[in-house]
C-alpha positions in Angstrom: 7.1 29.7 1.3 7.5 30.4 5.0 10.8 29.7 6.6 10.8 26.4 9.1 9.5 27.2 12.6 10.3 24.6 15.5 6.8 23.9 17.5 8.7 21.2 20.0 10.5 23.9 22.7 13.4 22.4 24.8 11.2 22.5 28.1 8.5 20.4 26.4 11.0 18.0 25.3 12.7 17.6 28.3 9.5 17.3 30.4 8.4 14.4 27.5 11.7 12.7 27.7 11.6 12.1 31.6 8.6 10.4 31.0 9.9 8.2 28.4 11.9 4.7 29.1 15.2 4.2 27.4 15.5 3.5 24.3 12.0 5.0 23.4 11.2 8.4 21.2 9.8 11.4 21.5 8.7 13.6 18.5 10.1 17.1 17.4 8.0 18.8 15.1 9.1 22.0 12.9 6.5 23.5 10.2 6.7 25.2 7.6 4.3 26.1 4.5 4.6 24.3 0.8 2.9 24.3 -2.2 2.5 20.8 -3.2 3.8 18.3 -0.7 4.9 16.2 -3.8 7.0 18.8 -5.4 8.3 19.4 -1.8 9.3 15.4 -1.6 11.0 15.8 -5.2 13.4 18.3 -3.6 13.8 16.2 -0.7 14.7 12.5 -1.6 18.2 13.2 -3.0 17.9 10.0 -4.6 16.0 6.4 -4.2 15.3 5.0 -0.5 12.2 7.5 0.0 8.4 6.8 0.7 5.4 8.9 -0.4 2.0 8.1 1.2 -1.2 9.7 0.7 -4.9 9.2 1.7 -6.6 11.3 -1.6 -10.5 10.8 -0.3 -9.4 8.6 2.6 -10.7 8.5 6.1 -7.5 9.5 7.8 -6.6 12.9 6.0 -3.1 13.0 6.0 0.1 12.2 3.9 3.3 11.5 4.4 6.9 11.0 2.9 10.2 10.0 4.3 13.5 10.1 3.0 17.1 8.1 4.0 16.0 5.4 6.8 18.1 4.9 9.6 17.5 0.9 9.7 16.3 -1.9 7.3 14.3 -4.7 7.5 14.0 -7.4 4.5 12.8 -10.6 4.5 13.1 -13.4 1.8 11.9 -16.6 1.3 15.4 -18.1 2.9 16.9 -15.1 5.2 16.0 -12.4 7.0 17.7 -9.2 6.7 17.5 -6.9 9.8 19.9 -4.2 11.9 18.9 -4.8 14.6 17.7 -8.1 14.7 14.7 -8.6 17.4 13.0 -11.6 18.6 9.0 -11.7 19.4 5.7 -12.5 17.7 2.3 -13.6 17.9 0.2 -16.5 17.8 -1.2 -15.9 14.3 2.2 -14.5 13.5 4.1 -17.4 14.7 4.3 -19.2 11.2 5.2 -16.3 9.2 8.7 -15.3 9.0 8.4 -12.2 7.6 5.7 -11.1 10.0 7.7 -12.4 13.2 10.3 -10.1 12.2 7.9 -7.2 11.9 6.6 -7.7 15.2 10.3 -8.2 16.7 10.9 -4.9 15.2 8.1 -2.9 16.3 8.0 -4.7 19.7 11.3 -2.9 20.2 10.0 0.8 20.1 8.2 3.0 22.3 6.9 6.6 21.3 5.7 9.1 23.9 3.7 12.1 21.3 2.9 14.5 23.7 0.5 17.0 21.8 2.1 16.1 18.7 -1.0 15.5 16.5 0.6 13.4 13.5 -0.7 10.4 13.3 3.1 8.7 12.2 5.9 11.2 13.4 7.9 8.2 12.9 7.9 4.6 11.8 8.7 1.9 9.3 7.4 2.2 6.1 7.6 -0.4 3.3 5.3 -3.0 1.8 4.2 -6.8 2.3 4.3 -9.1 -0.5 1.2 -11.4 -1.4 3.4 -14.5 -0.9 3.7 -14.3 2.5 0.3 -16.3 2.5 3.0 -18.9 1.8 4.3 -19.1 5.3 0.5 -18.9 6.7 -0.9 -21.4 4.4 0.3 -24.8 2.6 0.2 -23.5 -0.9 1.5 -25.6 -4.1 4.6 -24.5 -5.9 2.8 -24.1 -9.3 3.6 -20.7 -10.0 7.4 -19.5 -11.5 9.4 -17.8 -9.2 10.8 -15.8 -11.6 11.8 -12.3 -10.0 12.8 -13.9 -6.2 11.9 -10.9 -4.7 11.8 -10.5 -0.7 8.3 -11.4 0.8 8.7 -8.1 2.8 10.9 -4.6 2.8 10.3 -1.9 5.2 12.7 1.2 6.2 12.4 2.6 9.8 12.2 6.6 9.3 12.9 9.1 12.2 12.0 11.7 10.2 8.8 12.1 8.6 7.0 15.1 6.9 3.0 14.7 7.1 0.0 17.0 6.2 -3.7 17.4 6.0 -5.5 16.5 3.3 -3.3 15.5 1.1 -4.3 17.1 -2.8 -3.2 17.0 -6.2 -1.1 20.2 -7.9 -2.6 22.9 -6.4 -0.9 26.7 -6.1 -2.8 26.6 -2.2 -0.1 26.4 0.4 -0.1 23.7 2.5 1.3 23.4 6.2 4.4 20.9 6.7 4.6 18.9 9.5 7.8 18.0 9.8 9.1 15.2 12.5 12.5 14.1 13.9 11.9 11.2 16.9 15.4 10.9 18.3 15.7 7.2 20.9 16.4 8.9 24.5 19.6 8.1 25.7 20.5 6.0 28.9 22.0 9.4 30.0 20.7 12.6 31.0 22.5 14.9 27.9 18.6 15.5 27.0 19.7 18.9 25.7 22.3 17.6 22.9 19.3 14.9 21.8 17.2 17.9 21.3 19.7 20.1 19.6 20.6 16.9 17.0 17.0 16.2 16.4 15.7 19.9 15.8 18.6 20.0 13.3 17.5 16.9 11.6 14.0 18.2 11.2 15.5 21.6 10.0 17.6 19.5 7.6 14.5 18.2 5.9 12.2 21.1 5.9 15.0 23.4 4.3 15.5 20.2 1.8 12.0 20.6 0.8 12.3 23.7 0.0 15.6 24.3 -1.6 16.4 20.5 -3.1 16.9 19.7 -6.4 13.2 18.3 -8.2 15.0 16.6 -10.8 15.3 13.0 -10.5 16.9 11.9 -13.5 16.3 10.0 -16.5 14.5 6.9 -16.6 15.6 3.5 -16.3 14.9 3.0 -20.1 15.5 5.2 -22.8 12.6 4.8 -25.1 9.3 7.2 -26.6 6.8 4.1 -26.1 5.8 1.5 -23.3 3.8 -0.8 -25.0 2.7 -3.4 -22.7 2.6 -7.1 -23.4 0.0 -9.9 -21.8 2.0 -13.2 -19.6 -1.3 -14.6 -21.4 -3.7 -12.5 -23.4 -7.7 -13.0 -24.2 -7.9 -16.4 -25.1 -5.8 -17.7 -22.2 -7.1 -15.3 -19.9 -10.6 -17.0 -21.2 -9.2 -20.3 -20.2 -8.6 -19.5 -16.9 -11.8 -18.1 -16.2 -13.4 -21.2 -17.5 -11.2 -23.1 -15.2 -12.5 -21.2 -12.0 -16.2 -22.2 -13.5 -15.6 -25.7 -13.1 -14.3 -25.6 -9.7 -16.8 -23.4 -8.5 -19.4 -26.3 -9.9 -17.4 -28.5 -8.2 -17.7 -27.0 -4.6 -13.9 -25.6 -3.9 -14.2 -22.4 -4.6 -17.5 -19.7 -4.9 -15.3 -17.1 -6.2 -11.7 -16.6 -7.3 -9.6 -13.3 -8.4 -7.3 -13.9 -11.3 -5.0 -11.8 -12.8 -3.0 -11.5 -16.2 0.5 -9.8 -15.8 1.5 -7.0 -17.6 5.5 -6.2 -19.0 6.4 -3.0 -20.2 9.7 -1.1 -20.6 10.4 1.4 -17.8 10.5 4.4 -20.1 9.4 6.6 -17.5 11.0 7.4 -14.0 9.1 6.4 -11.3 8.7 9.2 -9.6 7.6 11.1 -12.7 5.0 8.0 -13.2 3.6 9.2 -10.0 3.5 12.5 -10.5 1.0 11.7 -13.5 -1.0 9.1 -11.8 -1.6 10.9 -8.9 -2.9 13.6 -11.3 -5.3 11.4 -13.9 -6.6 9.0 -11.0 -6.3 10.3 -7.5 -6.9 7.1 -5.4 -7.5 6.7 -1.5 -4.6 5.0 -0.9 -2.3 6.0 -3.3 1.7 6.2 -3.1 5.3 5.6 -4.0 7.7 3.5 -2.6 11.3 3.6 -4.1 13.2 0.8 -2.7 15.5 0.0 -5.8 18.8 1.8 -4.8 21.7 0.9 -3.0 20.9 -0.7 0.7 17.9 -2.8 -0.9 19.0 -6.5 -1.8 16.1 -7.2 -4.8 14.7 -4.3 -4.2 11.9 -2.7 -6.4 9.7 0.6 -6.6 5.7 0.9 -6.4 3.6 3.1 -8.3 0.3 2.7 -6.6 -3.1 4.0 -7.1 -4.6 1.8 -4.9 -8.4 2.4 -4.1 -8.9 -0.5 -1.1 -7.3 -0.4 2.8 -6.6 -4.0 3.7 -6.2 -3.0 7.6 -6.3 0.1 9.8 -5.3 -0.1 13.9 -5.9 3.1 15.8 -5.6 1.8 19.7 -7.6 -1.3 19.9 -9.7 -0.5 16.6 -9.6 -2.5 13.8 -10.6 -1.5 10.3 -11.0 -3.0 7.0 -12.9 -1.4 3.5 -13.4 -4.8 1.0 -14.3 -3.7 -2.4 -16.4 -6.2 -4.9 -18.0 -5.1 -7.4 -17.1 -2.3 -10.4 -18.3 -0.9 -13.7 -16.8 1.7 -16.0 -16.9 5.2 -15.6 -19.8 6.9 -18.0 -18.9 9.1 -20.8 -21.9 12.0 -19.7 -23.4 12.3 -16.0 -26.5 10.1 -17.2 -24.7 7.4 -18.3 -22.6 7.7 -14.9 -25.7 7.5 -13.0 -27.1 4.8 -15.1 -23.9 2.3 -15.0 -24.0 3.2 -10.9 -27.7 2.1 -11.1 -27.1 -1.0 -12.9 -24.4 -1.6 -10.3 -26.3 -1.4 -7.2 -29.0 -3.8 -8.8 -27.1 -6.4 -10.3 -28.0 -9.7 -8.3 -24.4 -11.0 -9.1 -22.6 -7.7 -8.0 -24.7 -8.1 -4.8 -23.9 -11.5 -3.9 -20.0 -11.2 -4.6 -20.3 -8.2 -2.3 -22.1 -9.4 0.8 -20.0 -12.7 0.5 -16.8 -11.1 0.4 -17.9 -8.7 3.3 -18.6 -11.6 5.3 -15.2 -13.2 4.5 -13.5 -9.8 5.8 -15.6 -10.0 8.9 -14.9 -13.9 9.6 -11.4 -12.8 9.1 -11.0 -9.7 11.7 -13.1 -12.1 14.1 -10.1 -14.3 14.2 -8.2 -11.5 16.5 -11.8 -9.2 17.6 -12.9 -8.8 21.4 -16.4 -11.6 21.5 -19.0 -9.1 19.6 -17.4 -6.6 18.4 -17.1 -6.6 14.8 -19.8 -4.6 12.6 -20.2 -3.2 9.5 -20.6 -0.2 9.8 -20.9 1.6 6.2 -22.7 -1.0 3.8 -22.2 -1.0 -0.6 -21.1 2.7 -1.0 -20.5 3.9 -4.5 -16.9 5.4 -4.6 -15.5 6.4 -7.9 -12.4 6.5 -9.5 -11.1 8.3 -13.1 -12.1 4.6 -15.2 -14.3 2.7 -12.9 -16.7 2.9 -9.8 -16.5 0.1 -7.0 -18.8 -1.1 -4.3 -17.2 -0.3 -0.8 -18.2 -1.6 2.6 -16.5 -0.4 5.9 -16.3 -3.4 9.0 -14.7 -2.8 12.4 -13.8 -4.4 15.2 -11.8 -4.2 18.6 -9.0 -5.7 18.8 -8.1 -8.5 21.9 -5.6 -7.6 24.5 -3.7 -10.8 23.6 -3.4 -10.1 20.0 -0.6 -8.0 18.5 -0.7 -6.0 15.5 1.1 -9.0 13.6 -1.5 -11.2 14.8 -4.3 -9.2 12.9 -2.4 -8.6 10.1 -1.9 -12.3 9.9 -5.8 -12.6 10.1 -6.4 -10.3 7.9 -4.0 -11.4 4.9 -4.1 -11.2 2.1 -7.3 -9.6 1.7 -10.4 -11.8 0.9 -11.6 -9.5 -2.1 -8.3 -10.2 -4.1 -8.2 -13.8 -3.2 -11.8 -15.6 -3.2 -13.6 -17.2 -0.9 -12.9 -20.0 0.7 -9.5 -17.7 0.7 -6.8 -21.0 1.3 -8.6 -23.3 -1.4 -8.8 -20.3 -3.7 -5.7 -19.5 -3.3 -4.6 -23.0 -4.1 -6.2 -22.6 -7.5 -4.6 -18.9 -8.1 -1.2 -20.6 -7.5 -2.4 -23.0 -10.2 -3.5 -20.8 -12.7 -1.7 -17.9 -12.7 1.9 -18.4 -14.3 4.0 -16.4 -12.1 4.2 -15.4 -8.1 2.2 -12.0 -7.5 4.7 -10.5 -5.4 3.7 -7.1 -4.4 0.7 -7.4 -6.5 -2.4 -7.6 -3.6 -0.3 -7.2 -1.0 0.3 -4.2 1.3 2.0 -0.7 0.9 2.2 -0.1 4.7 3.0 1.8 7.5 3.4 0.8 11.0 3.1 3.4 13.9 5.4 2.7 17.3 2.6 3.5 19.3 0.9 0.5 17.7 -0.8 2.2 15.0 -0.8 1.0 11.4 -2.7 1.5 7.9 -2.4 -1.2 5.2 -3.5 -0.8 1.4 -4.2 -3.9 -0.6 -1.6 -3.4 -3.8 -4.0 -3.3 -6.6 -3.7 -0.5 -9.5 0.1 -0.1 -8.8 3.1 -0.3 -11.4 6.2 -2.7 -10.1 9.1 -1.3 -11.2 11.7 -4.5 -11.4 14.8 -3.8 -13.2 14.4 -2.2 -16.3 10.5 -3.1 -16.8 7.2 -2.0 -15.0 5.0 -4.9 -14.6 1.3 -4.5 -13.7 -1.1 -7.0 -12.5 -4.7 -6.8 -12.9 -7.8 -9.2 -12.0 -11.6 -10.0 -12.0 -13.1 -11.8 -9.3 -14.6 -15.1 -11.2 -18.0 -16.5 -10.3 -20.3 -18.9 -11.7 -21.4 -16.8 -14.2 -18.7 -14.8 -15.3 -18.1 -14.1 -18.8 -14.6 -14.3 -20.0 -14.6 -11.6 -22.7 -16.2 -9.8 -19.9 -13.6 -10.2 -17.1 -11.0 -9.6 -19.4 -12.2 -6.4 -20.2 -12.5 -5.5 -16.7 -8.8 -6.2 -16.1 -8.0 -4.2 -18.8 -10.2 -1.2 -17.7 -9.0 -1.7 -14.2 -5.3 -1.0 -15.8 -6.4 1.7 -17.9 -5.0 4.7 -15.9 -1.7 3.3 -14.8 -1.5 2.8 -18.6 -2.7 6.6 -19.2 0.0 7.6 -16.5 2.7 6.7 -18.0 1.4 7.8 -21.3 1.1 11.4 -19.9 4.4 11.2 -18.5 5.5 10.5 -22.1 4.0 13.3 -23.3 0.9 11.3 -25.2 -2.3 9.9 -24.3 -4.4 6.6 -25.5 -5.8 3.8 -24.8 -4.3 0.7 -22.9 -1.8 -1.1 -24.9 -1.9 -4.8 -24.8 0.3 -7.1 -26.9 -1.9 -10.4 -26.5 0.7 -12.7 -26.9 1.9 -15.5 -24.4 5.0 -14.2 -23.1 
């Protein structure tokens, strides 16, 4: 490993910060060379509070992970937790709490990059849950409350390490962008700013380096992590039936619903990660540990997410629905026979181009008059257990509409909802037993130059207390079977399942206690 090198000289700085009005940040960038950034984050995190981000396969090509942020923002269903606390929103924000609050605290930061080419030198990561649809839509009460968690978390970092195409293990080194974004001062002591922030950035490359990897033991002590149904097959059956009957009754042409999954915690999070990231590298996979001290209900993700919910890059827009799936083949042929069968399936075909439509109806809501397109149509992109159906829509975003706003438009994503999305999610709230919280929401990270990239929480573990609970769905239509959409959930499971059974030292098959819990 190469020592740290500063790339940000004091003259550059300087010149940057003149340009840049109070209160706003500029980037200093050291880099140095690691082997894998997630061994490198291991040594870094010094405990819970951290973020790791990557885009495996993704468009963008870069990761990233932060460690210790230097404010907060929670919101609940009843408070809102923030230091500072800043006023301002949007018009499709308006009703939401939680996203108000966002846009009050990204309305309140400027960055001026420079030539720095990371995408987020800086920024406040977190995630969103699904039941903020409850403060932009009138939804029923039906489902049990029964972990109150917030409706949204997110740390603001100042120092962020990023790289290029992000990878698995690997004994390649890769190069370390590391990033301190100090506010400039009302003053003109530009020199002491840059001397703090360079040793900052220093602090975190060497940390990366020379840190302890062990994170400790897990949050139960136990050899297996069997997991057990909130309903099983023959409920699970029920419910698909359920969505049948209002689909022949006109509210709903297709629904998404989900069993919940309970298993002890016999693995550390971060070591869960460190295995799922190896037996199912995902697009937009990552971990969030936002458990410790600081976080009032606070949980951690392990995510191996496959779908982006919402990309902003200037005034573009970008969203990447997935609908449609079989297994993975056992042999090439029968890979290339289940992606055939795929492609042709009339049902698989109409759930797509519906659910594409939905996604462009709903980035209309905050596009410039004729600008959204899709613009990569039913792609094949696999995964270790299952292949999907991808499509890629754009649009531009207005000048009145602020990043809240789209977000707003955009949420919760149409392929893990249904379509019409607020009467379908009327009947989720009815049928499923328990709020989804993070489950199809959004790990996310927002830019303060107005950038941000949104997964949709799907193929992630929830690590509440001492349990990991993990969600999966089918999306119901008229003629769904219910053995069959069961068995989709469980296949859609199956490698969160296989990562924690790797990171126990044994390997099977998904687990599933199918009793009503």
């Amino acid at each position: 490993m190469a020592e740290p090198t500063a790339v940000t000289d004091r003259p550059t700085f300087r010149a940057l910060a003149t340009e840049t009005p109070v209160g706003g940040r500029v980037p200093i960038e050291v880099r140095l060379s690691v082997g894998d950034p997630f061994e490198a984050y291991r040594r870094a995190r010094d405990g819970p509070g951290g973020v790791y981000l990557e885009t495996t396969g993704g468009r963008s090509g870069w990761g990233y992970f932060a460690v210790d942020p230097v404010e907060r923002l929670q919101v609940s269903a009843d408070a809102v937790l923030a230091d500072p606390e800043t006023p301002g929103h949007g018009d499709f924000a308006r009703p939401s709490p939680s996203l108000a609050a966002l846009d009050g605290l990204l309305s309140g930061e400027t960055l001026v990059r420079g030539d720095c080419e990371v995408p987020y030198p800086c920024g406040a990561f977190g995630w969103l849950s699904y039941d903020i649809a409850r403060e932009l839509e009138s939804l029923p009460a039906h489902t049990v409350d029964d972990r109150a968690l917030p409706h949204l978390q997110v740390g603001v970092y100042d120092r962020v390490a990023a790289w290029r195409e992000p990878r698995g293990e690997s004994d390649e080194e890769t190069t370390l962008h590391v990033t301190c974004c100090p506010r400039i001062p009302s003053n003109s002591d530009l020199d002491a700013v840059y001397d703090d922030a360079l040793d900052r950035a220093l602090g975190l490359a060497e940390a990366a380096i020379a840190g302890d990897p062990s994170v400790g033991p897990p949050p139960v002590d136990a050899r297996e992590a069997e997991f057990v149904s909130d309903c099983g097959r023959e409920v699970y059956a029920d419910r698909v039936r359920r969505v049948k009957e209002y689909i022949r009754d006109g509210d709903t042409f297709q629904a998404n619903i989900a069993q919940r999954l309970v298993a002890p915690a016999a693995v550390h999070p971060v070591d869960a990660y460190a295995a799922l990231r190896r037996v199912n590298p995902a697009p937009y996979s990552g971990l969030v540990e936002f458990s410790g001290p600081g976080w009032s209900g606070g949980i951690d993700l392990v995510s191996a997410s496959p779908e982006l919910l919402l990309e902003r890059d200037g005034d573009r827009l970008v969203t990447e629905p997935i609908a449609g799936t079989r297994p993975r083949g056992k042999t090439p042929d029968e890979d290339q026979r289940l992606e055939a069968d795929l492609l042709g399936d009339e049902k698989e075909r109409a759930e797509h181009a519906m659910l594409v439509d939905l996604e462009r109806n709903d980035l209309g809501k905050v596009s410039e008059y004729g600008s959204v397109e899709v613009t990569d149509y039913r792609r094949v992109d696999r995964y270790s257990e299952v292949m999907h159906l991808v499509s890629l829509v754009e649009g531009r975003l207005r000048p009145d509409a602020t990043l809240a706003d789209a977000v707003a438009a955009t949420f919760p994503g149409g392929t893990i909802t249904g379509a019409p999305k607020p009467r379908t999610m009327e009947i989720i709230d009815e049928l499923e037993a328990t709020r989804r919280g993070p489950y199809t929401g959004s790990m996310a990270v927002f830019g303060f130059d107005g950038r941000a990239t949104l997964n949709i929480v799907i193929r992630t573990l929830v690590r509440w207390r001492d349990e990991y609970h993990l969600r999966v769905g089918a999306g119901i239509v008229h003629d769904s079977d219910p053995d069959s959409e069961y068995d989709e959930t469980l296949a859609k499971g199956r490698a969160l399942v296989n990562a924690i059974d790797e990171a126990l030292g044994e390997r099977g098959d998904l687990r599933v206690e199918e009793v009503e819990r």
